[in-house]
N, C-alpha and C positions, 0 to 999 in steps of 0.2 A: 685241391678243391679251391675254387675261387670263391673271395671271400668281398664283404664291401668295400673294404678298404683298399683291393688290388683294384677293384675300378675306380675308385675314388683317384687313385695313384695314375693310373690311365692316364683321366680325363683332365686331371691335374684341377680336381675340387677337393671337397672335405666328405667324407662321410656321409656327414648328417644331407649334405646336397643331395647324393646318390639316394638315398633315403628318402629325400623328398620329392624326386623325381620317379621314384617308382610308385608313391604315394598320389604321385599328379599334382603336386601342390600348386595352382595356380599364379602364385609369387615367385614362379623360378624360369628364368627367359627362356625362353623359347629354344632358343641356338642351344643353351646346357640344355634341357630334357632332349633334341636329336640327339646329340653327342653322346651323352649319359647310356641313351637305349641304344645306341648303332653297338657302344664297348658291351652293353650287356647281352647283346644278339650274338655278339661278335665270339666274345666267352662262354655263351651256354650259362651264364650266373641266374643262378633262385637266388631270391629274395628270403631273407630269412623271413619275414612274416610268409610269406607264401609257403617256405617248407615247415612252418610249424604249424598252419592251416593242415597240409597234406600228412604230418604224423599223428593229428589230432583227430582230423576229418569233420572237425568243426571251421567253416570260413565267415568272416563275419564281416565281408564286406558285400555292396551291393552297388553292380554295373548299371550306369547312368547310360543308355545307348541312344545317342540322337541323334537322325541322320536325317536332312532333307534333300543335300545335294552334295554334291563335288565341291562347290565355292564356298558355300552358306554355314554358315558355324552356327549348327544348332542352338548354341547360346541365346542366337540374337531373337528367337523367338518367344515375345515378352505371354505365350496364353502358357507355355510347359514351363517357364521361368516361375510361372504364379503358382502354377502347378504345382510342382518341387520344392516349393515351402513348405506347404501342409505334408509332400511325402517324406520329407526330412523328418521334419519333427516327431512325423507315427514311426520313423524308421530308428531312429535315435533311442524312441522308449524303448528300444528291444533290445538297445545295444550294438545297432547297425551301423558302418559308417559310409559312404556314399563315395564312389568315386569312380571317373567319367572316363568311358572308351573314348579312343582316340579314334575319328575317324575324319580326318582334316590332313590327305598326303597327297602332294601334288607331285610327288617323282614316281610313285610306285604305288601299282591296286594293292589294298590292305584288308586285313583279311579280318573285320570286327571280331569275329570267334577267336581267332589266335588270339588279340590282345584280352577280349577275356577270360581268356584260360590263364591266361599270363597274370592275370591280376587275382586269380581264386578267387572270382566270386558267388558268393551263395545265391544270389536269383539274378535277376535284369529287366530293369523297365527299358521299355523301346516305347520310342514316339516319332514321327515324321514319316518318312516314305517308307512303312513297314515289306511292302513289295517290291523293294530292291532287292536282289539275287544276294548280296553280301546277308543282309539283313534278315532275309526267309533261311540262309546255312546258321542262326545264332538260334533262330526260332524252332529248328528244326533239330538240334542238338539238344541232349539232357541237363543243362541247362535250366533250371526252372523261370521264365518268362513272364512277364506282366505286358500285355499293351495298350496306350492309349488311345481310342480312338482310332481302336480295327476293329473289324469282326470276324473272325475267323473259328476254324475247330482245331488248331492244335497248340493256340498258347488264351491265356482267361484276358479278358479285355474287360475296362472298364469305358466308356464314353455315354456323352450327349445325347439324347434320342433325338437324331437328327432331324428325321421325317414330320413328328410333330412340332419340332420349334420354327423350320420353316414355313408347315401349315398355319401355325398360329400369325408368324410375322407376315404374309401374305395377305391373308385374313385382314390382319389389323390396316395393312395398305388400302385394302380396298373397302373397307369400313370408311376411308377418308375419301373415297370416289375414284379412287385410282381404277382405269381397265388397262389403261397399256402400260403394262408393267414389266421388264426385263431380269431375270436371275442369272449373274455371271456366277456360275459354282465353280470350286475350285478342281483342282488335279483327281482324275475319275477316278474314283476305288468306290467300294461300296458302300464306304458310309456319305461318299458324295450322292453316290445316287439316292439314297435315303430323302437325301436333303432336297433332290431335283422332285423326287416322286411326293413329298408334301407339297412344294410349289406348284407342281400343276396339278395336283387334287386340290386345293384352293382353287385354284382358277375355274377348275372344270364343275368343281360344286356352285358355283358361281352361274355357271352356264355360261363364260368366257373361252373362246375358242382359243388354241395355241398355234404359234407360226413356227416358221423355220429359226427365228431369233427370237422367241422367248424364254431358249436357255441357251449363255454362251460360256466359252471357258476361259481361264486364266489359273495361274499358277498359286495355290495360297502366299499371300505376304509379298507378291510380286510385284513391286512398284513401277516398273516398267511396263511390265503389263497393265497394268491398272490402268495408267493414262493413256495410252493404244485402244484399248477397249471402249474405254468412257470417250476419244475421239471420232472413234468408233459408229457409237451409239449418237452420237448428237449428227453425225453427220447424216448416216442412214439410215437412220430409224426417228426423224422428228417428232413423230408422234407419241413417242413415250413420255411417259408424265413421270415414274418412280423409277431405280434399279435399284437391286437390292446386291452386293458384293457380298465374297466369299467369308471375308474377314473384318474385322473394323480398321487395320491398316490400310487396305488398299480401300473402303470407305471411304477416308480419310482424305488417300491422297486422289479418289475422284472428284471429291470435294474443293479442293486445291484445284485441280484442274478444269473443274466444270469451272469454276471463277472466273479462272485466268481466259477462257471462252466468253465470257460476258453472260453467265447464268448467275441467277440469284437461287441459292440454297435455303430453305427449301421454297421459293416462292416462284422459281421457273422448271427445278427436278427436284423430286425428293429423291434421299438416299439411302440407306441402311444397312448397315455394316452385321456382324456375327463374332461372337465371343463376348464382349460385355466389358471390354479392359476398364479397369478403373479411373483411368484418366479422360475416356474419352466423356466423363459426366462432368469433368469441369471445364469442357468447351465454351466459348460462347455461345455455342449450337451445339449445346449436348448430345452425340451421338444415338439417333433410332439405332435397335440393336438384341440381339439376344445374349442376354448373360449365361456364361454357363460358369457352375458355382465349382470354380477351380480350386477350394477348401474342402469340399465334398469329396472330388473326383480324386484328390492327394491323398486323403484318407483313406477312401476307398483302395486304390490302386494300391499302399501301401499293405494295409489289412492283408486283401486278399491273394498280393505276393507271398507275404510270411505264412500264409495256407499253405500256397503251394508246395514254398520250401520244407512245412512243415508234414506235409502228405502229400507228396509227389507224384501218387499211385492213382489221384482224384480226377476226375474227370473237369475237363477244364470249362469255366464259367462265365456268363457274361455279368456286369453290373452299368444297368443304366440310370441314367438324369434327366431329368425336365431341365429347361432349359426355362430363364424367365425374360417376359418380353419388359423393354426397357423402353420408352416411349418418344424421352428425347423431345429434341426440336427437329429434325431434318427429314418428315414426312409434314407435308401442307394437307389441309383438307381442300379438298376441288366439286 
């Protein structure tokens, strides 16, 4: 039977290394945790914590699963980072400890569910591209699930009521005299549509007709995309007065880019970004924006995982947020 210490012996570390590499500790480079998991793939080694989960049938760890893309290290995502503080800390009182599927492999498709399995753990929050094929086989296993900002029927979601935070934020646009207004929404699932179907129910209560570009796309948190878009818009569409982005990053960097075009913010475009991050209030030009109360939705999300876990037989639930509008500098009245 291999033990920790034969891979330790392997990989030519110490123990307590092996240890922390199966833990994820983020203090341990990079090159050791390949190495570490190739020797333990390689031997078929359980983890002693994992086979004392499996003779107990108590697991009291909880899979952090973020996935937005192939390149993109869910990390860098500062709305689930805020997130994840408030789920820590309701996961903590129960005695939970947190630790993050690896989905970040540029040799070889990886399969999220094996490394959860791998890790014993008792439920899994998902956030980001929840309709990736990898993503829907984690969702679709027994497994108990939490997710953020889906909606679906076969795992309980918590998120934003989309539809009314962008009615209200369109609203509030056009309270300032705005009619040509543009919505770049983000990557299509259904809670983006939520978000398109508020914006042009503002418009059309308004008695504002919509074009072929009153709703365009870009990728959430896309910075590249952002400045494309927003060169975009200034070149083809002059007539617009506001755009509202997906995110307050690519906000941000339309912002930057309208500039660096020779526009004054907001005295030649207004702009308005989505999620409410806390920094963007200490701009010189305080981000327009909708806050959405990421201390809520952590809590939440936590709560109603350890339901799940706790009665697995229940029918799965949604939990929504209002979302609050943040006013900012970066819409003009016209």
């Amino acid at each position: 039977m291999v033990t920790i210490k034969d891979i330790a012996e392997k990989c030519g570390v110490s123990p307590s290394t092996v240890s922390k590499v199966i833990k994820d500790y983020p203090t341990i480079p990079e090159e050791t945790k390949v190495k570490v998991r190739k020797v333990i793939e390689e031997t078929g080694y359980v983890p002693n914590f994992a086979a004392s989960s499996l003779s107990s049938g108590v697991y009291k760890s909880i899979g952090i699963l973020g996935f937005l893309n192939d390149k993109e290290s869910p990390l860098s995502n500062h709305l689930f980072m805020s997130i994840l503080a408030s789920f820590q800390k309701e996961m903590n009182k129960e005695g939970y400890d947190l630790v993050f599927i690896d989905t970040q492999n540029n040799q070889t498709p990886k399969s999220f569910l094996l490394d959860c399995e791998r890790k014993m753990v008792a439920g899994i929050l998902l956030f980001g591209n929840l309709y990736d094929l990898k993503m829907q086989e984690v969702m679709n296993s027994k497994i108990p699930c939490i997710g953020f900002d889906y909606e679906g029927e076969s795992i309980n979601s918590v998120y934003t009521k989309g539809e009314k935070a962008l009615y209200d934020l369109t609203s509030y646009i056009l309270d300032n005299g705005h009619k040509n207004i543009i919505f770049v929404s983000g990557d299509m699932n259904s809670m983006t549509e939520k978000r398109i179907k508020g914006f042009t129910n503002a418009l059309k209560d308004r008695g504002i007709s919509l074009n072929d570009h009153s709703v365009l796309h870009i990728s959430y948190n896309n910075i590249e995309q952002a400045e494309e878009i927003t060169l975009k818009i200034v070149k083809e569409y002059p007539e617009v007065t506001a755009i509202i982005y997906p995110d307050d990053i690519t906000a941000l960097v339309a912002i930057h880019k309208l500039r660096e075009l020779g526009y004054k913010v907001p005295k030649n475009m207004s702009v308005a970004g989505f999620d409410g991050a806390l920094f963007t209030s200490y701009l010189t030009y305080p981000l327009t924006t909708m806050r959405q109360d990421t201390n809520k939705i952590g809590t939440a999300l936590a709560r109603t995982l350890i339901e799940v876990i706790n009665n697995p037989s229940e029918q799965p639930k949604v939990v929504e947020f209002d979302a609050t509008l943040i006013k900012g500098r970066t819409v003009a009245k016209i």
